[in-house]
C-alpha positions in Angstrom: 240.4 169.3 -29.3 240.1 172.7 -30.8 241.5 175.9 -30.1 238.3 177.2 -28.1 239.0 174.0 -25.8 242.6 175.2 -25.4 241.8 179.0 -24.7 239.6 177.9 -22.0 241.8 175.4 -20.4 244.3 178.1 -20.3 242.1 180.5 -18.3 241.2 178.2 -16.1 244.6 178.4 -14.4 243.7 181.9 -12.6 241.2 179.4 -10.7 244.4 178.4 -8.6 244.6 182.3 -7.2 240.8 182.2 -6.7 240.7 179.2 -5.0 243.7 180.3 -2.3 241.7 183.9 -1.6 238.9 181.5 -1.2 240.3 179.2 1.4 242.3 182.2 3.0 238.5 183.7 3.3 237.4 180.7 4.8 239.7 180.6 7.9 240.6 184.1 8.1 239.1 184.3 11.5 241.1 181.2 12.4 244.1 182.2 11.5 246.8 183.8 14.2 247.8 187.2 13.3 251.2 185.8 12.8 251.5 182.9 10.5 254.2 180.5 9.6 255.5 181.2 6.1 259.3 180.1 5.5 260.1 176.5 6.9 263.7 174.5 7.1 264.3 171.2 5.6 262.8 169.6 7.8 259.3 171.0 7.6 259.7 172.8 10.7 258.0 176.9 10.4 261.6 179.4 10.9 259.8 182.3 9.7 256.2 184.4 10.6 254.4 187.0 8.8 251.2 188.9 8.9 248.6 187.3 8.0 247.6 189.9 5.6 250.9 189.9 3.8 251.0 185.8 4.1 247.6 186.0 1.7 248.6 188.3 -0.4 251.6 187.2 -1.1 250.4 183.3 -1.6 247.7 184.9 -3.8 250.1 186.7 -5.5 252.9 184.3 -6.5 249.8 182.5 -7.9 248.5 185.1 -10.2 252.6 185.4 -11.3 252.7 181.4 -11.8 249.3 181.7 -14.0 250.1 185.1 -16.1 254.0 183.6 -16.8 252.1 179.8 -17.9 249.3 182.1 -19.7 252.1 183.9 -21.6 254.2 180.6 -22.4 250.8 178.9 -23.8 250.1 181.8 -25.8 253.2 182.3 -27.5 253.7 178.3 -27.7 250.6 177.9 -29.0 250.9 180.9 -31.6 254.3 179.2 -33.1 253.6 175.6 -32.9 249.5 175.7 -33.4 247.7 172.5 -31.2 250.0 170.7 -31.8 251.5 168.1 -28.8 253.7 169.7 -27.2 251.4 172.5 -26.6 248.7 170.3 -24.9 251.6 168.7 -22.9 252.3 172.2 -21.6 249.3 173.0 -20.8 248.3 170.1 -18.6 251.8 170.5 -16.5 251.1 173.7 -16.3 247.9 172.7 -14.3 249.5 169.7 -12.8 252.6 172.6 -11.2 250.1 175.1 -10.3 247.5 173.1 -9.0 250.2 171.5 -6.4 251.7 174.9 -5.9 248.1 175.9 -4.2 247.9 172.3 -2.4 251.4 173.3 -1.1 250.3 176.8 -0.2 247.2 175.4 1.8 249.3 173.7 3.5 251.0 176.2 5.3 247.4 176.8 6.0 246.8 174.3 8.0 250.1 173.8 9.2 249.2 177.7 11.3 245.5 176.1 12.1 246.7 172.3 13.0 250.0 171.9 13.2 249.8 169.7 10.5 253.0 169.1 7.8 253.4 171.1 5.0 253.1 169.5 1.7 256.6 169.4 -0.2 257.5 166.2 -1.6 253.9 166.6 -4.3 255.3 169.6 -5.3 258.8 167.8 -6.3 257.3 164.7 -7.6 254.8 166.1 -9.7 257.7 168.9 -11.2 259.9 165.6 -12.0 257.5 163.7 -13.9 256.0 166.8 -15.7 259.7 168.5 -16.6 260.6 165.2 -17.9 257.3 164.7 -20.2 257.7 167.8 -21.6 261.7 167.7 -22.2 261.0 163.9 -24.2 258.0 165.1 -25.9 260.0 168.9 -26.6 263.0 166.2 -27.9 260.3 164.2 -30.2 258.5 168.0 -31.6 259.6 168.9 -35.4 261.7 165.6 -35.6 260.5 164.8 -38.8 259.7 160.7 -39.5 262.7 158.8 -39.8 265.1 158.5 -42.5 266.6 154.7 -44.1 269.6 154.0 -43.1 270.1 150.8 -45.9 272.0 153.2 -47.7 274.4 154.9 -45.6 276.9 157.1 -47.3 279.2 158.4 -43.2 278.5 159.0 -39.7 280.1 161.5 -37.7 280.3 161.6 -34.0 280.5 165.0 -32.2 281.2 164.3 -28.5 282.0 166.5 -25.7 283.9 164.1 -23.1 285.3 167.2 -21.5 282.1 168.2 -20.9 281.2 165.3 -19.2 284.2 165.0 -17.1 283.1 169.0 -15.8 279.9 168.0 -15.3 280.4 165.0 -13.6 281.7 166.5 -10.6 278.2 168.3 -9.5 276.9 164.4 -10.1 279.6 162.9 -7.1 278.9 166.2 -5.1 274.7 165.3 -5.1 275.6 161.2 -4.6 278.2 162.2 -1.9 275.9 165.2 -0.1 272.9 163.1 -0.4 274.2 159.8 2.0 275.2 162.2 4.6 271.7 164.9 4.0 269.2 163.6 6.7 266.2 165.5 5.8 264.3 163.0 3.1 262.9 165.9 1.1 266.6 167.4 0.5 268.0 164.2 0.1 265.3 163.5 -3.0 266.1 166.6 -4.4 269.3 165.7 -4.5 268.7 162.5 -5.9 266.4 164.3 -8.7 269.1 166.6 -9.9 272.1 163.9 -9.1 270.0 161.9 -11.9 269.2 164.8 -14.8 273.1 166.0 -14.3 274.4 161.9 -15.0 271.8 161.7 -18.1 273.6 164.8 -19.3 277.0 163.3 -18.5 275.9 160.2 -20.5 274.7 162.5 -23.6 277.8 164.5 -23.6 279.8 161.4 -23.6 278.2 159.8 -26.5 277.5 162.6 -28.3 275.8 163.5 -31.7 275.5 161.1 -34.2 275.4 162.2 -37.3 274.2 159.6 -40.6 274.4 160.8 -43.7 272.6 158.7 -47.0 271.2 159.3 -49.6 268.0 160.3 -48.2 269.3 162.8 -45.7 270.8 163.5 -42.3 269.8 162.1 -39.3 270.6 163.5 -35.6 271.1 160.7 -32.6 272.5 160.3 -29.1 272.2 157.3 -26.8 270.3 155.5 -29.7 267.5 158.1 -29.7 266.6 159.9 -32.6 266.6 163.7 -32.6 266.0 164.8 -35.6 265.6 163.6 -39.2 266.6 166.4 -42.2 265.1 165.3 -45.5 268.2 165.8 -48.6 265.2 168.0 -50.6 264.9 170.7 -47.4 268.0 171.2 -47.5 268.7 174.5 -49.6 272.0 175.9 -48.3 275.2 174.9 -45.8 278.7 176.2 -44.7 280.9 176.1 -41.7 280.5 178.9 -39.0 281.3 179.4 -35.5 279.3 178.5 -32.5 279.3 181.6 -29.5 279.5 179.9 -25.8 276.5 182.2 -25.4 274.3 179.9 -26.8 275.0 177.1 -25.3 275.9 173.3 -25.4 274.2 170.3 -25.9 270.3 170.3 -27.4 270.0 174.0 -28.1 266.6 175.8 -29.8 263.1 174.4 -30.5 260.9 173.9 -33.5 262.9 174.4 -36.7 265.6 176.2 -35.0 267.4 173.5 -33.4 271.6 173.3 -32.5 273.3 170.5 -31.6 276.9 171.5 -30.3 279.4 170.7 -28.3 282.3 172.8 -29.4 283.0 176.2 -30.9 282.7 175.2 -34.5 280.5 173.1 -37.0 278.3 173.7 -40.3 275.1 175.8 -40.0 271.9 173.7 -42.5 269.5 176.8 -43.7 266.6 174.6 -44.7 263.6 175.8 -46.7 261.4 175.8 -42.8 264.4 176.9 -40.5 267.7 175.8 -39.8 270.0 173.6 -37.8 273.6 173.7 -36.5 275.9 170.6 -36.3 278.5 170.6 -34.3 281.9 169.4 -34.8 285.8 169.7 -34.1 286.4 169.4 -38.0 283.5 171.2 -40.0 285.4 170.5 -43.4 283.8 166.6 -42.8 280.6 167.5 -42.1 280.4 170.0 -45.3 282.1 166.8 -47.5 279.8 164.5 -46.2 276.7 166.9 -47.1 278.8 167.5 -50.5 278.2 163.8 -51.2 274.6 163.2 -50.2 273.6 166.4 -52.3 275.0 164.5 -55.4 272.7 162.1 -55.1 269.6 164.7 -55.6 270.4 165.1 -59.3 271.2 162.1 -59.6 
């Protein structure tokens, strides 16, 4: 598809506001002058408000939703062209605000029937499209793998504390969810109980480092993050990582860090860079001392 295809897609998301105004326009002599607009976990209405307000305010957290995805589209598809991960985007970004309206309806007809609001779409549909995005994010600017037949080390850069810290929130979401009642909250729960123990998992594992004669190549959990070819490699040395940045997968495109610590050797490569974490940098820059030999080899 080409980049008029794209453009167009992406304007189409201010239908979403359109069509809400639309439906609000449709009822409006329906509606009470008080409608429901905040609800507990249960799906019961706790909280009224104009009618007026209630449309503008549904029509204007979708205009926000549409101009912040219009933005991110723009800019995405300005640095990484049409490429995947830019039509991935683009159709959760329809999928999220598409169910954001349903949800918004809705409440609708919850104030005209009595009928339930629609939450659990809204959670399903932000599950499957964050974790699209984040595996299809992961595989972006990998680079095609590297053979291993010739391996010349592997380091390992772990953060077990990390996932010791991080698997307290895990027990808290198991523990809170038996006892929750309300099914929505307790699959929200389960959700976030789920991406905080794959987290756990990487942190234990850690990074995977291989070094041969061809380059370096980034794993964790047996997945492949990213493959450096030995020629793109133009310069290295050991630097400091700030806690500001992060831990874990940190950056996109060419940019990427992988960290767990507060030290490790920083790649500048001939289309970007790349940090590697680890506790003792002086390996990493004698492992990357060796596979350069090979290049004039």
């Amino acid at each position: 598809m080409n980049r008029a295809t794209y453009k167009t897609l992406t304007w189409l998301l201010w239908l979403a506001p359109a069509a809400i105004a639309l439906r609000y326009w449709q009822v409006w002599d329906q509606l009470p002058l008080r409608v429901a607009s905040h609800f507990d976990a249960s799906g019961r209405a706790n909280g009224w408000m104009l009618r007026v307000t209630s449309a503008e305010w549904a029509v204007g957290f979708l205009c926000s939703l549409a101009a912040l995805f219009t933005v991110v589209l723009y800019l995405g598809q300005r640095k990484y062209g049409l490429a995947k991960l830019s039509w991935v985007l683009l159709a959760f970004f329809h999928a999220e605000i598409w169910t954001v309206a349903y949800g918004l309806n809705s409440t609708i007809d919850y104030s005209l029937y009595g009928t339930p609001i629609a939450i659990v779409p809204l959670f399903a549909v932000t599950l499957v499209g964050v974790t699209v995005v984040t595996i299809f994010a992961l595989a972006e600017k990998r680079g095609t793998a590297l053979s291993r037949t010739e391996l010349l080390a592997e380091e390992v850069h772990a953060g077990k504390q990390w996932s010791i810290v991080l698997l307290v929130p895990v027990v808290g979401f198991a523990w809170i969810s038996i006892v929750m009642p309300n099914s929505v909250a307790r699959l929200t729960l389960v959700v976030a109980g789920v991406a905080m123990a794959g987290a756990v998992a990487m942190a234990w594992d850690g990074f995977h480092y291989y070094f041969s004669r061809h380059g370096v190549e980034i794993r964790t959990l047996g997945f492949r993050l990213k493959s450096i070819p030995l020629m793109q490699i133009k310069s290295y040395s050991i630097d400091d990582w700030s806690p500001i940045g992060g831990y874990g997968i940190r950056g996109i495109g060419n940019c990427k860090a992988y960290v767990w610590g507060k030290t490790g050797v920083r790649l500048q490569m001939y289309d970007g860079e790349v940090f590697l974490g680890h506790s003792d940098p002086q390996r990493i820059v004698h492992d990357l001392n060796v596979m350069k030999s090979f290049q004039h080899s």
